[in-house]
VOBA-1610 file (N, C-alpha, C; in pm, whole numbers, padded with zeros to 5 digits, always signed):
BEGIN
Unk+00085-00119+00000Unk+00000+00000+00000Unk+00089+00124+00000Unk+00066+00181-00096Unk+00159+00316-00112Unk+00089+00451-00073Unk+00093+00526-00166Unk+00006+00731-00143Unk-00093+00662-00111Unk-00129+00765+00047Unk-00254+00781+00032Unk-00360+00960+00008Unk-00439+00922-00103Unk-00444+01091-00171Unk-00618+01090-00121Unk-00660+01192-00079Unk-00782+01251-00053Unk-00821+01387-00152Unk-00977+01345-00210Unk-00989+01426-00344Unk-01127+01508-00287Unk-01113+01628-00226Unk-01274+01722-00213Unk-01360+01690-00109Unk-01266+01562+00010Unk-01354+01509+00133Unk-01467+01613+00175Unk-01599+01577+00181Unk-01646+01641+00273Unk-01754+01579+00357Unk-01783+01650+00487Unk-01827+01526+00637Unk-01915+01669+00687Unk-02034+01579+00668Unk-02130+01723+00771Unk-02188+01627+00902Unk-02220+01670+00986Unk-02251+01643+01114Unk-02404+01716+01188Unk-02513+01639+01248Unk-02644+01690+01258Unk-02631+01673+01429Unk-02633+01831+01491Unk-02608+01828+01630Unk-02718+01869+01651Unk-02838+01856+01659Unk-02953+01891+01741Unk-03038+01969+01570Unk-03041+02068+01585Unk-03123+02138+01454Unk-02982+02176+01356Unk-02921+02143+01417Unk-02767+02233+01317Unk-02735+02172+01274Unk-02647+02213+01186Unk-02572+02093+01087Unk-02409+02139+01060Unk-02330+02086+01160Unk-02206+02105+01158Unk-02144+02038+01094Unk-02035+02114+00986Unk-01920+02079+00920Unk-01776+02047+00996Unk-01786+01900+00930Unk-01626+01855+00971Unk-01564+01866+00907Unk-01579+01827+00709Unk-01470+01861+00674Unk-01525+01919+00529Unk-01438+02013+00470Unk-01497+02090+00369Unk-01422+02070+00236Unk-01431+01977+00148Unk-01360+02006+00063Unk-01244+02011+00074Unk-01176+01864+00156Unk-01014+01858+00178Unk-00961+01806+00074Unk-00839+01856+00009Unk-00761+01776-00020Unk-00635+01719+00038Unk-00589+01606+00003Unk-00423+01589+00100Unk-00350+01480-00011Unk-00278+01476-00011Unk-00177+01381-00061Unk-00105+01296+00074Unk-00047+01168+00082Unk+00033+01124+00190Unk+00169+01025+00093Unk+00236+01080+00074Unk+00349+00916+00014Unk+00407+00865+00182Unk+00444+00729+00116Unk+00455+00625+00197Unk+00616+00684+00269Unk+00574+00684+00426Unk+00687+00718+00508Unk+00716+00857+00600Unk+00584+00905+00552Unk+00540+01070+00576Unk+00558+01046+00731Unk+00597+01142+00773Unk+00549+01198+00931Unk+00489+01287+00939Unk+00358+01295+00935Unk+00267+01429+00961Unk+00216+01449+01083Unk+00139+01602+01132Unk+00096+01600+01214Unk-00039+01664+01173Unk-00188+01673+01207Unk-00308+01715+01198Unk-00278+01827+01275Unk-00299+01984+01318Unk-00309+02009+01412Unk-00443+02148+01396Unk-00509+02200+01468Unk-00592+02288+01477Unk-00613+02268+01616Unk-00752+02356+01672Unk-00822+02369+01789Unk-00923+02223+01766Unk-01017+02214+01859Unk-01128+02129+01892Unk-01192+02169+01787Unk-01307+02073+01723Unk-01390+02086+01602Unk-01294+02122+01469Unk-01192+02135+01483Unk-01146+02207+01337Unk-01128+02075+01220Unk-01159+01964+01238Unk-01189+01851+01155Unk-01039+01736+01152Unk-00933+01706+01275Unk-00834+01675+01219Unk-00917+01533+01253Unk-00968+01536+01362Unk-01003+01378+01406Unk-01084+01348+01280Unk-01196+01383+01183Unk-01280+01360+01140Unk-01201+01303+01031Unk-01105+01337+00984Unk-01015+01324+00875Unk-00934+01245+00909Unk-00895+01182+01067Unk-00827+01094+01051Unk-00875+00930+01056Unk-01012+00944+01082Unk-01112+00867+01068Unk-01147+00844+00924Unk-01154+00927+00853Unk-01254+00899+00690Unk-01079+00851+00619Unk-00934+00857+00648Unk-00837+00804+00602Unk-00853+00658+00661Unk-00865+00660+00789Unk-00827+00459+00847Unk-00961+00384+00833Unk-01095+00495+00759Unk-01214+00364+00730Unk-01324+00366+00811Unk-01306+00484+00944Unk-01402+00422+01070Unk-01472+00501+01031Unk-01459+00603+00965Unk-01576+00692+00910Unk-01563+00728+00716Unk-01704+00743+00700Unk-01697+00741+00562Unk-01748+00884+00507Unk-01667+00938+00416Unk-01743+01091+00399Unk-01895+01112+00298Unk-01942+01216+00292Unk-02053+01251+00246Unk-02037+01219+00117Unk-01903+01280+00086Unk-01850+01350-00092Unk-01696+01338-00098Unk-01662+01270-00220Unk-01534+01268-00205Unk-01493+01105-00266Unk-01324+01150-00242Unk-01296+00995-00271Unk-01123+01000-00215Unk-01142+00900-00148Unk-01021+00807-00049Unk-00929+00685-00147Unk-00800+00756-00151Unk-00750+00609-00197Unk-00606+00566-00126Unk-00608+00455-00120Unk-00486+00361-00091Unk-00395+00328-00181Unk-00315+00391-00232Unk-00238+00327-00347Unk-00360+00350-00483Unk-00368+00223-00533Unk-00503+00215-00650Unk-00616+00188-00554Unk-00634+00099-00457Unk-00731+00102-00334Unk-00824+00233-00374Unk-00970+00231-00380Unk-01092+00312-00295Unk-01125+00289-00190Unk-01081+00329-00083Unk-01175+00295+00074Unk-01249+00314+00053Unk-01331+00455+00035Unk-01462+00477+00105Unk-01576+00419+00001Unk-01539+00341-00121Unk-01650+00260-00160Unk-01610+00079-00120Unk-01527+00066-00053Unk-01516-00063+00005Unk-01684-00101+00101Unk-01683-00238+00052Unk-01781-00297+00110Unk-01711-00294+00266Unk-01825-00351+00399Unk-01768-00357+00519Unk-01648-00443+00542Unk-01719-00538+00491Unk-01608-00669+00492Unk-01457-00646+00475Unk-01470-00591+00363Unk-01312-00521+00291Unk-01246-00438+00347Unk-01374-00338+00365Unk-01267-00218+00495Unk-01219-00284+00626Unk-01316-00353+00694Unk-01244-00428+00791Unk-01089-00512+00759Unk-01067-00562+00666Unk-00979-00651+00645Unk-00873-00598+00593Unk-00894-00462+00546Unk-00756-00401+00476Unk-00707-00302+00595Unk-00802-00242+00700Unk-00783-00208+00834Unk-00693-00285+00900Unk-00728-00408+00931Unk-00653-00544+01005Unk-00558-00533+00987Unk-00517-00560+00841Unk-00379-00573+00775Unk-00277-00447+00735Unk-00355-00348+00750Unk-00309-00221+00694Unk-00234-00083+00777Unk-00333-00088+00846Unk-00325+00019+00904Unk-00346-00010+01112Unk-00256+00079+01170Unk-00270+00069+01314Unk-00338+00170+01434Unk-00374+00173+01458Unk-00438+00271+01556Unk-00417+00289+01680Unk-00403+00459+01727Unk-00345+00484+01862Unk-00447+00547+01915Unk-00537+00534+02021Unk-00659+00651+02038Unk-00578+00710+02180Unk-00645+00833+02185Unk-00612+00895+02320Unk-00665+00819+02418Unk-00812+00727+02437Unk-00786+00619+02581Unk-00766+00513+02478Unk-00654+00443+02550Unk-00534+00337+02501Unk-00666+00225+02457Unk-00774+00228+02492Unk-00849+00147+02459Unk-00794-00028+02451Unk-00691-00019+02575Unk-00640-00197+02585Unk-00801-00241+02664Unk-00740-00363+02689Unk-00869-00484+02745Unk-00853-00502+02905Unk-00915-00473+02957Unk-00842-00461+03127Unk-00798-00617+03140Unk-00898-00745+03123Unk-00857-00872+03205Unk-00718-00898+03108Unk-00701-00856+02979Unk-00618-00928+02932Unk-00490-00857+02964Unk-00336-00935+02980Unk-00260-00845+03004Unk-00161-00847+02912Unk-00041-00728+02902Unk+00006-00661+02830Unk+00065-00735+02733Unk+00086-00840+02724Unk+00129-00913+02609Unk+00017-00987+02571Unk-00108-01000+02618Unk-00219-01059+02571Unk-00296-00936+02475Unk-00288-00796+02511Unk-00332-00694+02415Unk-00279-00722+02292Unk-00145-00700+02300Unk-00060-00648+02196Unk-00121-00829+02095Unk-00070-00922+02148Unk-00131-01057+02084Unk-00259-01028+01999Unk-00319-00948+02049Unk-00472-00954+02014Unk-00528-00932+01863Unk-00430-00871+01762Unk-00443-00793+01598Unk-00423-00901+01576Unk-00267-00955+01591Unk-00239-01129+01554Unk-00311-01230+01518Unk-00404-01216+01645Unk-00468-01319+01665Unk-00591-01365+01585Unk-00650-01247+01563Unk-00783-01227+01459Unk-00713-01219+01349Unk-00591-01182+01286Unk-00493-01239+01153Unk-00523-01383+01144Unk-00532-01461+01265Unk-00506-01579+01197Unk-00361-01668+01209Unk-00235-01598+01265Unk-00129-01641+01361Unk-00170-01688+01458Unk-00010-01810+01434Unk-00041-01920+01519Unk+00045-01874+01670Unk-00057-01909+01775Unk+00000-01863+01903Unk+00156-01849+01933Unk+00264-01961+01928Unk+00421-01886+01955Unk+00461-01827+01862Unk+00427-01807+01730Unk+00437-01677+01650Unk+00430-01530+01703Unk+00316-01535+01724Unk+00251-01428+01759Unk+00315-01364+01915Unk+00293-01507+01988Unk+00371-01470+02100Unk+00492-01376+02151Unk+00603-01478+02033Unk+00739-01439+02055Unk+00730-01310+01949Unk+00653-01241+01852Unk+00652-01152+01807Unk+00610-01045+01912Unk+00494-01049+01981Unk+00502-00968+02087Unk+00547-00987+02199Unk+00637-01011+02235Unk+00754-00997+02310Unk+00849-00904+02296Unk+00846-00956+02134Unk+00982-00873+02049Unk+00979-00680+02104Unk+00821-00669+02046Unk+00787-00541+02088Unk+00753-00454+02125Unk+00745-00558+02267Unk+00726-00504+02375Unk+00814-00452+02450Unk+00958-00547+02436Unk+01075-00498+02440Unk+01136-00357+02396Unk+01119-00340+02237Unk+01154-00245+02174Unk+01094-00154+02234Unk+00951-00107+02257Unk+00914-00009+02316Unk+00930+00017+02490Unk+01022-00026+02510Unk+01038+00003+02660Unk+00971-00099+02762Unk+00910-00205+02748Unk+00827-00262+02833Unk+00888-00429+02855Unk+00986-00431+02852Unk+01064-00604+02885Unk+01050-00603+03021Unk+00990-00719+03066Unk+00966-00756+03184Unk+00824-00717+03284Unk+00739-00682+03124Unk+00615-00647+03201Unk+00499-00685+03129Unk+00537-00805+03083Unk+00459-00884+02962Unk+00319-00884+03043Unk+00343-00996+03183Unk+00209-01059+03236Unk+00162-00915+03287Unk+00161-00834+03311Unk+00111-00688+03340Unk-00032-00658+03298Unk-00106-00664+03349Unk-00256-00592+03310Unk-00236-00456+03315Unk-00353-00378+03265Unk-00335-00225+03209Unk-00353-00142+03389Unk-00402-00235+03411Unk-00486-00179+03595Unk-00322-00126+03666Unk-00211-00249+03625Unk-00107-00211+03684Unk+00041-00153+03628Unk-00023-00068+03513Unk+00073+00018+03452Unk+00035+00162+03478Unk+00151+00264+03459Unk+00116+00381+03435Unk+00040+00403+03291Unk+00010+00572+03319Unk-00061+00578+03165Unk+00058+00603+03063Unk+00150+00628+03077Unk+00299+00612+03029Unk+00296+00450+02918Unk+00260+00337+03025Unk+00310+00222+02963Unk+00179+00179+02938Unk+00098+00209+02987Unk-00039+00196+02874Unk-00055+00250+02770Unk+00020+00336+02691Unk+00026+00414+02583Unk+00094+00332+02554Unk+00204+00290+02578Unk+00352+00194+02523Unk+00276+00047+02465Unk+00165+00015+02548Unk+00131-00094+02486Unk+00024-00105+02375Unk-00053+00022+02413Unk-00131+00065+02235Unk-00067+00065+02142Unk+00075+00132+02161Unk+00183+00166+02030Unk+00250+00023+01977Unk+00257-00054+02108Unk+00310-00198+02039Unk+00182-00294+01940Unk+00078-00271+02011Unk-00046-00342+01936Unk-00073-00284+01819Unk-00029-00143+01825Unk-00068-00077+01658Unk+00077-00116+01542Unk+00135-00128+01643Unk+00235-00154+01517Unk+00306-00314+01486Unk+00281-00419+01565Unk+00315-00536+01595Unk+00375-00611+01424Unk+00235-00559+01428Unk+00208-00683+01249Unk+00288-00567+01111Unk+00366-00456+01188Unk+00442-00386+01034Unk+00338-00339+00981Unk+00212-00251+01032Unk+00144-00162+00906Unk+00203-00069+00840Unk+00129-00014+00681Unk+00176+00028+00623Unk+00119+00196+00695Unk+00055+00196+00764Unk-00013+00328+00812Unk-00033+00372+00983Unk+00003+00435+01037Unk-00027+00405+01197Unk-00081+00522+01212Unk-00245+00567+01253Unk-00317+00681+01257Unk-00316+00697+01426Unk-00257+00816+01434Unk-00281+00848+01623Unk-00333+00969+01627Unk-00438+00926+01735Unk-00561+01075+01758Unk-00543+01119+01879Unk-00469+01232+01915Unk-00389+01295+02056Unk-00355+01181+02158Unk-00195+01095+02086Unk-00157+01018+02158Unk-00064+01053+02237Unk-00040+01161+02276Unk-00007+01217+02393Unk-00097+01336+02519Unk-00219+01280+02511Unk-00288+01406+02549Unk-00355+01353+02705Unk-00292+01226+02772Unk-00288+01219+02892Unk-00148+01160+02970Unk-00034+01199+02860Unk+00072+01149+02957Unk+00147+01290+02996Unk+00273+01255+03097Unk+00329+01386+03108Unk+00429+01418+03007Unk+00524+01527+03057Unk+00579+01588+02973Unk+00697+01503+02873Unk+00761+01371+03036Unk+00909+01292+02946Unk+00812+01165+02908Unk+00698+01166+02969Unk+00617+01010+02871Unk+00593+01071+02704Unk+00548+01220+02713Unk+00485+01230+02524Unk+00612+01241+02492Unk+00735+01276+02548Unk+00863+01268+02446Unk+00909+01209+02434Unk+00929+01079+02536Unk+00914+00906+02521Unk+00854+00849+02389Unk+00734+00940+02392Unk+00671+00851+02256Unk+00645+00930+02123Unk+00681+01036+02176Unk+00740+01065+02014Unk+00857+01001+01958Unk+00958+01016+02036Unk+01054+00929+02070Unk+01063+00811+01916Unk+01006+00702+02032Unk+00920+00613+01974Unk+00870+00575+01844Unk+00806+00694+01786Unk+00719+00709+01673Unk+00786+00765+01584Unk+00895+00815+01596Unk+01058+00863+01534Unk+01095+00736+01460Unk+01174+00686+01560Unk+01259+00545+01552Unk+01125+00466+01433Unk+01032+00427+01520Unk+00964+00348+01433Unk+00893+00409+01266Unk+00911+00516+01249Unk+00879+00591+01159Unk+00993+00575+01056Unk+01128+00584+01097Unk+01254+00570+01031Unk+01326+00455+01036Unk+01301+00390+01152Unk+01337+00175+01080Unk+01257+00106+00985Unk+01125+00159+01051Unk+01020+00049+00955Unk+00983+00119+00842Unk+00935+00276+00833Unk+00909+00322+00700Unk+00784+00291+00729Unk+00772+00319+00843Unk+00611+00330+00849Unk+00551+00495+00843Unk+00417+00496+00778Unk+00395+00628+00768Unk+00274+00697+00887Unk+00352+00760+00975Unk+00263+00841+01043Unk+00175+00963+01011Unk+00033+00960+01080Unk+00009+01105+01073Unk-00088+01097+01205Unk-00072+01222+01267Unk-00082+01204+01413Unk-00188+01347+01412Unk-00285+01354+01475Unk-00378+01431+01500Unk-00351+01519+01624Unk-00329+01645+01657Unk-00325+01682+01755Unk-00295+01825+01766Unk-00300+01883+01914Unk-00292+02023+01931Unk-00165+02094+02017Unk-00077+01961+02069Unk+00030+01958+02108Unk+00127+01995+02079Unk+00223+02127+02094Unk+00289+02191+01989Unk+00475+02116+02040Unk+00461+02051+02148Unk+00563+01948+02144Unk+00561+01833+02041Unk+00468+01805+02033Unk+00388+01677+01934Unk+00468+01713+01784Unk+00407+01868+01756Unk+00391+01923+01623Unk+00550+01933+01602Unk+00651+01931+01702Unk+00808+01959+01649Unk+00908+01876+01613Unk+00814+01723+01642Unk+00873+01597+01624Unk+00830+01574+01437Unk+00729+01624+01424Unk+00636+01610+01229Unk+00737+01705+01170Unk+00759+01614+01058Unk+00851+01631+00933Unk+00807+01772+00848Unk+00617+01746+00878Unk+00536+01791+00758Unk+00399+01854+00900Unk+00380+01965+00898Unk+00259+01979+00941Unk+00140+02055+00886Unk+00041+01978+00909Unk-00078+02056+00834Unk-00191+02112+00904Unk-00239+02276+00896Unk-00319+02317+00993Unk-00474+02348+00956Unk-00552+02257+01048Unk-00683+02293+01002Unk-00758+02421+01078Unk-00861+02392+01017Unk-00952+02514+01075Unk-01103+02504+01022Unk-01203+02484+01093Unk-01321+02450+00992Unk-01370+02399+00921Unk-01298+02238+00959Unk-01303+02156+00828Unk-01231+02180+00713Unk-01094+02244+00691Unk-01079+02337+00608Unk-00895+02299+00637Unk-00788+02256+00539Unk-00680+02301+00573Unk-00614+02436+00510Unk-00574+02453+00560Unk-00529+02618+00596Unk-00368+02640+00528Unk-00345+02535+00597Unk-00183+02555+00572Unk-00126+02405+00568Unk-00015+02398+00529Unk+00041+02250+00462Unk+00242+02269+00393Unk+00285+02239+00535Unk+00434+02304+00509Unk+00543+02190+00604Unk+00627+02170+00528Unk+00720+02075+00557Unk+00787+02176+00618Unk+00879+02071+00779Unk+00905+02149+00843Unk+01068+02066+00895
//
């Protein structure tokens, strides 16, 4: 999966009698390896856009592609499965599984792949390690900081080598040396694997680690400048 290019997106939203705009007529280009960052205020459409790129949302108008890929006319089935395989996800709550623990999360993409358990296993091990967390495999989320509960979203999003890792203010409940920990992080793994980030957020520590940042406003990008 190579560029991913967005052609005239647009996302309206029905809040009571109103009808709020998320996104207006975006365009974006992404080649494979990008480090971007989304950034605006609240409502300014980065989340909405980083949703109608990984599939969880589909726009009004417009057209999404993956390489030659159309997402947003993918049947469910398909979007689910090129999601699975494709692309990784970081949400601001780490959204792990409380009973299962930290090497049972990260296991968990694997597992619905269709890998066979010491595969999968000794793969997450591998990177759990890499991201800072050796020796805290059997660990449930109850008994980590939010530091290494972030550490273990980032290992589950990236375990299986996607070609895409979408994070929506994945630093917006740790402190100051955990988000630079994981920018950190999202560096290294951005420049070993050639994986392509684009990270949503309002964090202007966040924004100095992106190669490339792009600023919305109103559903609307504004500005779009390599940095």
């Amino acid at each position: 999966m190579s560029t991913i290019v967005c052609k005239q997106i647009c996302k309206t939203f029905r809040q009571g009698d109103e009808i709020i705009t998320g996104l207006d007529h975006v365009d974006i280009s992404v080649e494979t390896g990008d480090f971007l960052c989304l950034s605006g205020p609240s409502g300014s459409g980065k989340t909405t856009l980083l949703n109608a790129i990984g599939g969880l949302d589909t726009p009004d108008s417009g057209e999404i592609y993956m390489g030659d890929l159309r997402i947003d006319r993918l049947e469910r089935g398909a979007l689910a499965d090129m999601r699975l395989h494709h692309i990784g996800f970081v949400f601001q709550a780490y959204n792990l599984i409380p009973v299962l623990s930290a090497q049972e999360n990260v296991e968990f993409v694997m597992q619905i792949q269709g890998m066979v358990a010491h595969e999968r296993a000794q793969k997450a091990r591998a990177i759990l390690a890499e991201v800072g967390l050796e020796g805290m495999e059997r660990r449930r989320p109850a008994q980590l900081s939010g530091g290494q509960q972030q550490r273990v979203a980032v290992a589950r999003a990236i375990v299986s080598q996607p070609d895409l890792v979408l994070a929506d203010e994945p630093t917006a409940n740790l402190d100051s040396v955990a988000s630079a920990q994981l920018m950190g992080l999202f560096s290294k793994l951005n420049q070993d694997h050639h994986i392509t980030f684009i990270i949503a957020t309002h964090d202007k520590r966040v924004m100095s680690y992106a190669r490339r940042l792009i600023k919305m406003q109103d559903g609307k990008i504004i500005s779009d400048e390599a940095q």
